[in-house]
C-alpha positions as CSV (number, residue, x, y, z in Angstrom):
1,X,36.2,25.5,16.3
2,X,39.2,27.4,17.6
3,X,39.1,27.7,21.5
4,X,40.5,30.3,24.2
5,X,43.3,28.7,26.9
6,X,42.1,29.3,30.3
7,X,44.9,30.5,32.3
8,X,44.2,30.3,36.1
9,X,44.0,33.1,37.8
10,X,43.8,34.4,41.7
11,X,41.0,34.3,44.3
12,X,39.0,37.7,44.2
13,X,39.8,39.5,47.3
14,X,37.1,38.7,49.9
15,X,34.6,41.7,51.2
16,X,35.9,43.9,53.8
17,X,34.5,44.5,57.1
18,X,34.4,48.1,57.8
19,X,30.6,47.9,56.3
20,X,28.1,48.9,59.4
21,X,24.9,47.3,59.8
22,X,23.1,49.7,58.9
23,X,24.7,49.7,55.8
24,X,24.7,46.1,55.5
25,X,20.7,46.0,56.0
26,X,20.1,48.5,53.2
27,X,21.9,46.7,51.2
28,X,20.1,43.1,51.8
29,X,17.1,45.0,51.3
30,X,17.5,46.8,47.9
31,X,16.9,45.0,44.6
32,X,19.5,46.8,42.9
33,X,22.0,45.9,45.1
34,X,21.1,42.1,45.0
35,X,20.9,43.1,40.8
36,X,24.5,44.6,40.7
37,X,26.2,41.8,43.4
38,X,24.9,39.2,41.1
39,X,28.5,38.0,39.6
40,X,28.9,38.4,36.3
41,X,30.2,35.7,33.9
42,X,34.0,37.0,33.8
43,X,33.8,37.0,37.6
44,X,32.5,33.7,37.7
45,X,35.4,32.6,35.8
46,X,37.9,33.9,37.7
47,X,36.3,32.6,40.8
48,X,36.1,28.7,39.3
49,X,39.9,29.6,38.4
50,X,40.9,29.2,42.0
51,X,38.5,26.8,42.6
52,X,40.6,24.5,40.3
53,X,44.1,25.7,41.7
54,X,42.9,24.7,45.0
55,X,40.9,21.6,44.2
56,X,42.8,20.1,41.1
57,X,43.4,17.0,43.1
58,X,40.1,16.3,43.5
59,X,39.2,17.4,39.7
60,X,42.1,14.7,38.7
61,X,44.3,17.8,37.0
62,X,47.7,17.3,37.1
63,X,50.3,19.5,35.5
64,X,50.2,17.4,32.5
65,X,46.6,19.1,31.8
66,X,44.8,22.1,31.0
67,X,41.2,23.4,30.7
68,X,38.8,25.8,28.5
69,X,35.9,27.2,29.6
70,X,33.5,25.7,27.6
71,X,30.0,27.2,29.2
72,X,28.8,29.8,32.0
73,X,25.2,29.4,34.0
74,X,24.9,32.3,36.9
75,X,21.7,31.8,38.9
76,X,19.4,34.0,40.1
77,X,21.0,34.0,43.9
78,X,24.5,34.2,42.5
79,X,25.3,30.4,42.6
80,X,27.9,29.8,39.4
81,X,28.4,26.9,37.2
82,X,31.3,27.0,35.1
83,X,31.6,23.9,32.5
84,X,35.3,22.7,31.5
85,X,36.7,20.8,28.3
86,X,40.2,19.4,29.5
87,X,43.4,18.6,27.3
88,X,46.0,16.4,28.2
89,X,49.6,17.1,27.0
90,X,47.6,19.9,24.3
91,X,45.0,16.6,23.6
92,X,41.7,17.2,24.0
93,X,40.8,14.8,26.4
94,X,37.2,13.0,25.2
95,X,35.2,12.8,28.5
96,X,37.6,15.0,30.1
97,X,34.8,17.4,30.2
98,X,33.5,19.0,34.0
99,X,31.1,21.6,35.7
100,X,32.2,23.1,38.8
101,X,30.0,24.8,41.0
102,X,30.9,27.6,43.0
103,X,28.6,29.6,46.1
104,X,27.2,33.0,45.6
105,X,30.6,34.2,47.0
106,X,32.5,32.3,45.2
107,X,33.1,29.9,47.1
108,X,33.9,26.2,46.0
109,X,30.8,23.6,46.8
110,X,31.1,20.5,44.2
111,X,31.7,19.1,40.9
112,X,30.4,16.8,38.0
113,X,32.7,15.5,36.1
114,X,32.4,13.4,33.0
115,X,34.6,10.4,34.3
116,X,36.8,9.9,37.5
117,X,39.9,8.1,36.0
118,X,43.3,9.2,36.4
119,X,44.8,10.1,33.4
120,X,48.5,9.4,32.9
121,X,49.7,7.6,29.5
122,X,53.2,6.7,28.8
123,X,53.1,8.0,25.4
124,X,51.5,10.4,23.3
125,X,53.0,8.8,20.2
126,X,50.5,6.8,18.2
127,X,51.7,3.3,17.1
128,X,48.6,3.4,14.2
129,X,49.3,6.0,12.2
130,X,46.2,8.5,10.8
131,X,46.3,6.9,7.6
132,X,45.2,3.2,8.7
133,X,42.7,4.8,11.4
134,X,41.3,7.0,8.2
135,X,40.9,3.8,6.5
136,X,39.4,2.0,9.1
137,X,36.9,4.5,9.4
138,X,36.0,4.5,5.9
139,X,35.1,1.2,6.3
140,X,33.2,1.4,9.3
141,X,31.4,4.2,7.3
142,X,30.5,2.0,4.6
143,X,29.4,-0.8,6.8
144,X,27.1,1.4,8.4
145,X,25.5,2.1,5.0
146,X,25.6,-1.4,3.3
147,X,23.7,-1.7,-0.2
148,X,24.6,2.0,-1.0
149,X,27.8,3.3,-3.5
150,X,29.7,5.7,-1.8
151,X,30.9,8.4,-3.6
152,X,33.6,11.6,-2.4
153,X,34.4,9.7,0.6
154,X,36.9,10.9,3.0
155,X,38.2,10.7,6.7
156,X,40.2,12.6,9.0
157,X,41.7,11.6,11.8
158,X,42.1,13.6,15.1
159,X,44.3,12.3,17.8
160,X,43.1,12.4,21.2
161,X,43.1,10.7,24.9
162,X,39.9,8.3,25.5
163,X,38.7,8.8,29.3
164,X,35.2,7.7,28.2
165,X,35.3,4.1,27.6
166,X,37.2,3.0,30.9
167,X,40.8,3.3,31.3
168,X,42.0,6.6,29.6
169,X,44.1,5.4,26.3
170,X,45.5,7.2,23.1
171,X,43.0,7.2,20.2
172,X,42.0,8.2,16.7
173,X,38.8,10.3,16.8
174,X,38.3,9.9,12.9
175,X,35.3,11.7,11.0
176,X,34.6,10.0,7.8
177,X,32.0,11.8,5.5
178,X,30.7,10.8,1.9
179,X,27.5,11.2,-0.5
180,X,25.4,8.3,-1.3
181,X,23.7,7.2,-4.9
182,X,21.9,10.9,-4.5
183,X,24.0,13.0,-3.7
184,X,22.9,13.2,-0.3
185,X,25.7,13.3,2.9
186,X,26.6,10.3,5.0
187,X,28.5,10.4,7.9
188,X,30.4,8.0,10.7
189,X,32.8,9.2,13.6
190,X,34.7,6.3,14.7
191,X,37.1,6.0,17.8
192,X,39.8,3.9,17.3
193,X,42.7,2.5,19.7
194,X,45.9,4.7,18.2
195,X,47.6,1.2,20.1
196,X,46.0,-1.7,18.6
197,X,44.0,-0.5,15.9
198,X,40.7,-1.6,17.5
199,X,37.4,0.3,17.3
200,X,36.0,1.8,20.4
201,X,32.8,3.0,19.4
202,X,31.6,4.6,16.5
203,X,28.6,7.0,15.9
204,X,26.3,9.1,13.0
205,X,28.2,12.0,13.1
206,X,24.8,13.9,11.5
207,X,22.5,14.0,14.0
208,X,19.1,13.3,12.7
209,X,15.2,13.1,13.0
210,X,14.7,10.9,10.0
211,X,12.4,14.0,9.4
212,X,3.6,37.0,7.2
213,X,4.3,34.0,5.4
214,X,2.3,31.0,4.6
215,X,4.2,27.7,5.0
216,X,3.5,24.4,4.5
217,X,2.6,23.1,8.0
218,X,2.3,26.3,10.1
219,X,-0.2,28.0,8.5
220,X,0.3,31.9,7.9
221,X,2.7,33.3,10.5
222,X,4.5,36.6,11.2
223,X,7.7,37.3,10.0
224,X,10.4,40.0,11.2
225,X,11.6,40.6,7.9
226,X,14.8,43.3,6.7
227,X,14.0,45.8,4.1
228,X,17.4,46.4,1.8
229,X,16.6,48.9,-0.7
230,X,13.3,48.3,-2.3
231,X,13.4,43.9,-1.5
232,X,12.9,42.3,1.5
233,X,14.7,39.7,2.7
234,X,13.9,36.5,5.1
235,X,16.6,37.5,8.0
236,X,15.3,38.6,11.4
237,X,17.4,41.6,12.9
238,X,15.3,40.9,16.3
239,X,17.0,37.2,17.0
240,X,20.1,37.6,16.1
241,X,19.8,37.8,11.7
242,X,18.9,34.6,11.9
243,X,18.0,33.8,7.8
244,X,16.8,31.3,5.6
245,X,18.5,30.5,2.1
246,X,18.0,28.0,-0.4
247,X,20.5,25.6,-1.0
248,X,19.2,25.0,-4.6
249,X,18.7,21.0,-4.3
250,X,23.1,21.1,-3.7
251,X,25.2,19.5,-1.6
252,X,28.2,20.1,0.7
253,X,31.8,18.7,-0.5
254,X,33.8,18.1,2.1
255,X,37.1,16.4,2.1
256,X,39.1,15.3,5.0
257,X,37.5,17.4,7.0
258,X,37.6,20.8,5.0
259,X,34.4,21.6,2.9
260,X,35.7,23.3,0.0
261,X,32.0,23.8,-1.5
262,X,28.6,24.1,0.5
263,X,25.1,23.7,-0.6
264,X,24.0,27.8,-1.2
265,X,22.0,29.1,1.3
266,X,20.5,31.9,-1.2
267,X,18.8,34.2,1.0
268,X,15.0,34.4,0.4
269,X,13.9,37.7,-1.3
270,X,10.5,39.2,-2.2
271,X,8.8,41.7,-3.1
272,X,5.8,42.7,-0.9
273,X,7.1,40.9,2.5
274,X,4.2,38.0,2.1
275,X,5.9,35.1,1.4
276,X,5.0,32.1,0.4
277,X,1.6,30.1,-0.6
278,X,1.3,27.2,1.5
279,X,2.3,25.0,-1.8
280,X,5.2,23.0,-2.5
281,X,5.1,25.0,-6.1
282,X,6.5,28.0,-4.3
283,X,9.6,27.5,-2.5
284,X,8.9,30.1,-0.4
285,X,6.8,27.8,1.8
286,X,9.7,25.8,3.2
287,X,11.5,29.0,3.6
288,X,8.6,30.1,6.0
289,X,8.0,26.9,7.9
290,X,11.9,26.7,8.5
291,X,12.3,30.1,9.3
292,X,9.4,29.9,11.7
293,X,10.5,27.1,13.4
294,X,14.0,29.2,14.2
295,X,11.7,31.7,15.7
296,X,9.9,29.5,17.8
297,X,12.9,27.8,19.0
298,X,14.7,31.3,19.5
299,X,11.6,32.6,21.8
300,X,11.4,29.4,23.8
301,X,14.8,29.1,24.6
302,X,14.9,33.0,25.9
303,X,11.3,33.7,27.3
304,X,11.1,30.6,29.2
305,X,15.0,29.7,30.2
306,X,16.6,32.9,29.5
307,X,18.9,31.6,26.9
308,X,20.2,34.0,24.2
309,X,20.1,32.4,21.2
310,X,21.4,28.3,20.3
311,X,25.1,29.3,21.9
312,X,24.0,31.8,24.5
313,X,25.5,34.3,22.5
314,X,23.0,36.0,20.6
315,X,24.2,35.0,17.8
316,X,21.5,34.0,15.1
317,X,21.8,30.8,12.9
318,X,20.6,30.6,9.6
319,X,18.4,27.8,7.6
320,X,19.2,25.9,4.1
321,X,15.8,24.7,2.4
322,X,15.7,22.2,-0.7
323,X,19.4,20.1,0.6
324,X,20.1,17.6,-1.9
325,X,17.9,15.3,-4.1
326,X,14.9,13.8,-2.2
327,X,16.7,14.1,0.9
328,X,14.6,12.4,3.6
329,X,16.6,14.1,6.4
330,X,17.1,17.3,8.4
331,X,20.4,18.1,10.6
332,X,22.4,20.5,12.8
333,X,25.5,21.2,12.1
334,X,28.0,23.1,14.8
335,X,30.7,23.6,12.0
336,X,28.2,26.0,9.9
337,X,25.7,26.8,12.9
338,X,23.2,26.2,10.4
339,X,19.8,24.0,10.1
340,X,19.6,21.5,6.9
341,X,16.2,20.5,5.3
342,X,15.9,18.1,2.8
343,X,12.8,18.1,0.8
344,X,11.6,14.3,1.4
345,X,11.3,11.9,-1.0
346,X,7.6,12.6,-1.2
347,X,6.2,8.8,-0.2
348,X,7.7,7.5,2.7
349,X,8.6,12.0,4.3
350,X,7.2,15.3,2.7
351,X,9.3,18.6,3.3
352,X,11.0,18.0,7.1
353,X,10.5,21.9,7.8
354,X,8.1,21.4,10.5
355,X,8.4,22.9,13.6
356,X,9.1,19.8,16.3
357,X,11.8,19.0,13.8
358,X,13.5,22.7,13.9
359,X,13.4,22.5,17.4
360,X,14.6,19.3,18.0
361,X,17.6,19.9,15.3
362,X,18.5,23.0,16.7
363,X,18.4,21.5,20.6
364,X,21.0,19.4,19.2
365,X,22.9,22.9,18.8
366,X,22.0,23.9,22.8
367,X,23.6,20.0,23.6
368,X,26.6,20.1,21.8
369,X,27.2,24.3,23.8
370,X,26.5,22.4,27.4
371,X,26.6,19.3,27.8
372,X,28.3,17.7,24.6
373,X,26.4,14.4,25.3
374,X,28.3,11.7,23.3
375,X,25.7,10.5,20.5
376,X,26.6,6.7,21.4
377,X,25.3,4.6,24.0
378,X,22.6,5.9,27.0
379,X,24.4,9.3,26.3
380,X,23.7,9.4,22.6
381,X,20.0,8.0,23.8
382,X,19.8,11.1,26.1
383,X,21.4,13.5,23.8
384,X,18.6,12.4,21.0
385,X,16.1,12.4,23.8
386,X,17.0,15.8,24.8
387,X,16.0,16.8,21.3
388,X,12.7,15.5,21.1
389,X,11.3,17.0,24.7
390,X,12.7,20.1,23.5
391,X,11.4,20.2,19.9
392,X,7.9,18.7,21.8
393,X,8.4,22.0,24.1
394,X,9.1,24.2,21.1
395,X,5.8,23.1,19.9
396,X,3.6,23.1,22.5
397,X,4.9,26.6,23.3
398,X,4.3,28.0,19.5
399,X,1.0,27.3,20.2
400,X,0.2,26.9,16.3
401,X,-3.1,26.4,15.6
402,X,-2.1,24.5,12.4
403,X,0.4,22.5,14.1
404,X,-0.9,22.1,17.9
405,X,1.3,21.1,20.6
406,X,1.2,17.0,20.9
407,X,3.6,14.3,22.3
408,X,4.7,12.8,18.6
409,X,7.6,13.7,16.9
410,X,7.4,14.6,13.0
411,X,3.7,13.5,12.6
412,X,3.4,16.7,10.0
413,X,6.4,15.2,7.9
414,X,5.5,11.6,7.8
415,X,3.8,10.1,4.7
416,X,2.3,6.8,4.1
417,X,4.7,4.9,2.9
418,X,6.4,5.6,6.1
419,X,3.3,3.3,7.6
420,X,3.3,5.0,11.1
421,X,1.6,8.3,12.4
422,X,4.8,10.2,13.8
423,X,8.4,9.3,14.0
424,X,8.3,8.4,17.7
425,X,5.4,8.6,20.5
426,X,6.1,9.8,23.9
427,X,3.7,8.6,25.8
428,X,4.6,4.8,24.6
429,X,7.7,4.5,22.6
430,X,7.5,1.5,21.5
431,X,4.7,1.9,19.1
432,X,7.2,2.7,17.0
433,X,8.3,-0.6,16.5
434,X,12.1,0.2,17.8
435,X,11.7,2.5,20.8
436,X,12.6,1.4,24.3
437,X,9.5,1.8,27.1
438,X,11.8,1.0,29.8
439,X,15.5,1.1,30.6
440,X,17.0,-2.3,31.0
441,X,21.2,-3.1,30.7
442,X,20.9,-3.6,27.1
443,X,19.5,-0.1,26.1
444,X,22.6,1.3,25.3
445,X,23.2,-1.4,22.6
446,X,20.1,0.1,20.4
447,X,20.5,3.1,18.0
448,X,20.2,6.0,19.9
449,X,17.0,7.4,18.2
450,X,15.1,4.0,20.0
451,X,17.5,4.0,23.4
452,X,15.8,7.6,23.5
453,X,12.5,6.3,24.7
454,X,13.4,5.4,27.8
455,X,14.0,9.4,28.5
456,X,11.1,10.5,26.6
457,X,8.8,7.9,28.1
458,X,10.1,9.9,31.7
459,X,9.2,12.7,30.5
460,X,6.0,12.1,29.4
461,X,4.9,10.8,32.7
462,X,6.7,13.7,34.1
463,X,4.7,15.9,32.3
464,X,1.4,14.3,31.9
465,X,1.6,11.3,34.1
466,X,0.7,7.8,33.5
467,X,-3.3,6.2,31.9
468,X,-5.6,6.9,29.2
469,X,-6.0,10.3,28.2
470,X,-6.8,12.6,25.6
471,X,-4.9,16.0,25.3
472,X,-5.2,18.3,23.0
473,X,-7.4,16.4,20.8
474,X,-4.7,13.3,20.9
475,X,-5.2,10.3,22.7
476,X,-2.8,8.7,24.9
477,X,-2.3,5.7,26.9
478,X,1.3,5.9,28.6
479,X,1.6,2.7,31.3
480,X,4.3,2.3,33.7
481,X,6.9,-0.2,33.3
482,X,6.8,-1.1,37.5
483,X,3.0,-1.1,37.3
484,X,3.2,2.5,39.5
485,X,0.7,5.1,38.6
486,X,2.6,8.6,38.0
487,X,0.9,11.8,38.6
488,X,2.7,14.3,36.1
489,X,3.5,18.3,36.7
490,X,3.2,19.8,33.6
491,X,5.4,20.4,30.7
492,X,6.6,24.3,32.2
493,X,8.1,22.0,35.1
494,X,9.4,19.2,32.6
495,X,11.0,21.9,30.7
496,X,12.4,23.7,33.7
497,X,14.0,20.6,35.0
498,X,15.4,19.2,31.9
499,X,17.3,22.6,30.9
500,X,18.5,23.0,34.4
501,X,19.7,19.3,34.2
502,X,21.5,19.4,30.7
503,X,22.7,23.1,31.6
504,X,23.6,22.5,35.2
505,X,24.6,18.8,35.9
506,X,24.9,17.0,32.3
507,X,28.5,15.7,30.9
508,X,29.4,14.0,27.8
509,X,29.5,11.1,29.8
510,X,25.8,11.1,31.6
511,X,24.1,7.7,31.4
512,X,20.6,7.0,32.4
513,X,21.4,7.0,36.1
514,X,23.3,10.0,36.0
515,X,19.8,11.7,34.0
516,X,18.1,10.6,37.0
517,X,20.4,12.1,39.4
518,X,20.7,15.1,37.3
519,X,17.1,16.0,36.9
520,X,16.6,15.0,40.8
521,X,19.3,17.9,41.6
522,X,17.6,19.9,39.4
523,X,14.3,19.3,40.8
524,X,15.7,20.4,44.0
525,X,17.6,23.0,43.3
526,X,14.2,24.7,41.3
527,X,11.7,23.4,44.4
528,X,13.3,22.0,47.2
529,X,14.5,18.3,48.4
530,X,11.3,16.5,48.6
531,X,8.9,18.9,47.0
532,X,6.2,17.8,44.9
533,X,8.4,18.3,42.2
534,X,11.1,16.4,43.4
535,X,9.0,13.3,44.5
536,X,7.3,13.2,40.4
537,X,11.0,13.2,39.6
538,X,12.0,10.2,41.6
539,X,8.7,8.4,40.5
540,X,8.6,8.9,36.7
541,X,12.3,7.8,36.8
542,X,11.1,4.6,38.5
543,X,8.6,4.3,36.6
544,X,10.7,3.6,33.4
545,X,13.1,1.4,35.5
546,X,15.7,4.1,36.0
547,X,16.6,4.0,40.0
């Protein structure tokens, strides 16, 4: 993903005071003048510019460094929060990353950055070279996926500086990829010491949820379709032609990084613009569900945040149906901007088209444009988290009466050799057999899909707060790890917070601790420092044992 240099540029000239009151009262009082002060994202830009010039001490940037402008919120009042990848001697630096926030005038206030350490190496010279950190990686790769024959497999390794694992160091960033006995992708990214040779961290580098038309879970739905000729095809002018293709039961081959073939994404065609019949005999129906669920996600994201599109952008993605052979998975993936659905094996998933599962694949899209939470650790717990309260949101706000809004994650793709009645549970996730209730020093340790329960437990309280319930025709029984009772707010609020949070106050370092801070500025910057709000914040964090 190629990225523009930020070059930094000079304070905007302040107002001038020959203005009379008069003048100045009209002007407080007119909408359209509040409409055309508010600063637009170029201006915000410019104004965080100077705001680093004059503050790189604090920000840690030295003359060895540089930054991109990686993300732009403007609030209603004119507040601006401009977000910041940094490179250190042209390396991308990982947990470099910062938001700087800047008054209505432009004026500097604060800043969240990712990690505080200085950074200053010796040497940008590896002693490892990238082919023993590929190899390492491959084996890493195949450790994580013991009792499976690898095939295709390759790694490539990207140098970089390591701020996020304590003191800043040279390392490997290596992304190794393969295809198991099926065909079907595998993937590891593994940090290595470019020094030593020793692994930092490593992480699935597919993020997953092991997971009118009629489809096969939302009933029959509208469609905006595009007529070419005398055919219609499945691609939606209105949000940004985003489309859905087939990918034919294929695979991607990638090597070293490259992907020299990808699955097709055949766009969907027909006839008569009714598409599909509900039936796994058509293919159509997977088309619609998945296509759908973009739709969903598209008009949540916008009506209720005000965000255009996955990147902000307006820029539609499109869907591939029928991935590999069996595939018992569904992904996001930033290098195609494109949702992956594999067709289930049939026993333990069926088709993983359904619509929590779109919206919490493609909230993996909003993440990695905002935040970038790193997928290991309580970060990759919160990124995953962040997910599944979205794709619960996306739900809830379709308002589907074949797929009602609930607080379980993929129960319309499970099957019963999968034994359970949803992927995860909000309210309690530990019924999963995996899930963390409550945060406790060793959460990071678990794989980020069960370290995610402590995050969605929060925001289940948050939302719905704590007891025996039934909502929506679903029963619940969410306790409280201190033994509290929690009073929730409702999911608008929940949602609200959370975007703000991830959008607002989120790096690729945040932890559970940071989350609760987050959220908690959030909460106040939405309602006010010790609203109602703010106070259900503060208590459905303690609730899970976070503060």
């Amino acid at each position: 993903m190629s990225r523009t240099r930020h070059s930094r540029g000079s304070r905007l000239a302040t107002a001038g005071t020959a203005a009379t009151a008069a003048t100045l009262l009209a002007a407080a009082l007119s909408p359209a003048a509040h409409a055309d002060d508010r600063p637009t994202r170029s201006t915000a830009i410019q104004n965080a510019a100077s705001a680093l010039a004059d503050h790189a001490t604090t920000l840690g940037l030295t003359a060895a460094q540089d930054t991109t402008v990686r993300d732009v919120v403007v609030d209603k009042d004119g507040t601006q929060h401009v977000r910041y990848d940094r490179t250190y001697k042209q390396l991308p630096v990982l947990g470099g990353d910062f938001v700087v926030h800047l008054a209505p005038d432009g004026a500097y206030r604060s800043a969240n950055r990712a990690t505080r350490s200085a950074i200053s190496l010796q040497s940008v010279t590896p002693t490892v070279g990238a082919p023993k950190a590929a190899d390492l990686a491959v084996n890493a790769l195949r450790a994580a996926n013991l009792g499976e024959t690898l095939r295709r497999v390759t790694a490539k390794p990207h140098l970089l500086v390591d701020a996020l694992h304590g003191t800043p160091r040279l390392a490997w960033r290596t992304d190794a990829v393969g295809q198991d006995s099926r065909g079907n992708p595998v993937a590891r990214t593994v940090l290595t010491d470019a020094r030593t040779g020793a692994q930092i961290d490593s992480w699935d580098s597919i993020e997953t949820a092991t997971g009118d038309g009629k489809g096969l879970y939302s009933g029959t739905v509208p469609l905006e379709t595009t007529l070419s000729g005398s055919t219609y095809q499945l691609k939606d002018p209105t949000r940004g032609n985003t489309y859905t293709g087939d990918a034919a039961n294929k695979t991607d081959l990638c090597f070293l990084g490259i992907c020299f073939q990808r699955a097709p994404a055949t766009l969907f065609t027909d006839a008569d613009n009714h598409w599909g019949t509900g039936t796994t005999a058509d293919r159509a129906s997977a088309a619609v569900d998945a296509q759908y669920g973009t739709n969903a996600t598209w008009d949540y994201y916008k009506n209720v945040h005000g965000r255009n599109g996955i990147a902000g952008d307006g820029k539609g993605s499109y869907n591939r149906v029928h991935y590999g052979n069996n595939y018992n998975n569904a992904f996001w993936d930033d290098s195609c901007f494109c949702m992956t659905y594999g067709d289930g094996d049939g026993s333990t998933f069926g088709p993983l088209v359904a619509l929590d599962v779109a919206g919490h694949e493609m909230s993996h899209g909003v993440t990695s444009k905002t935040a970038a939470l790193t997928y290991s650790g309580e970060s990759g717990g919160l990124n995953e988290a962040t997910s599944d309260i979205f794709g619960t949101l996306v739900e809830w706000y379709a308002n589907n009466s074949s797929d009602p809004g609930d607080y379980l994650i993929g129960e319309e793709i499970v099957r019963s050799g999968f034994g359970k009645a949803a992927l995860r549970f909000m309210d309690k996730p530990s019924k999963d057999g995996n899930s963390a209730d409550c945060w406790s020093s060793s959460v990071g340790n678990l794989d980020v899909h069960y370290s995610s329960g402590v995050a969605n437990h929060f925001a289940y309280l948050l939302s719905e707060g704590s007891g025996a319930k039934t909502i929506n025709g679903v029963s619940y029984d969410s306790p409280t790890c201190n033994g509290s009772s929690v009073t929730g707010i409702g999911r608008d609020k929940l949602g609200k917070i959370w975007y703000r949070a991830l959008t607002v106050y989120m790096t690729s370092s945040t932890n559970y601790a940071g989350a609760r801070t987050a959220t908690l500025n959030a909460a106040k910057d939405l309602y006010g420092a010790g609203s109602a709000e703010y106070n259900a914040v503060a208590a459905a964090w303690s609730a899970v044992n976070v503060g």
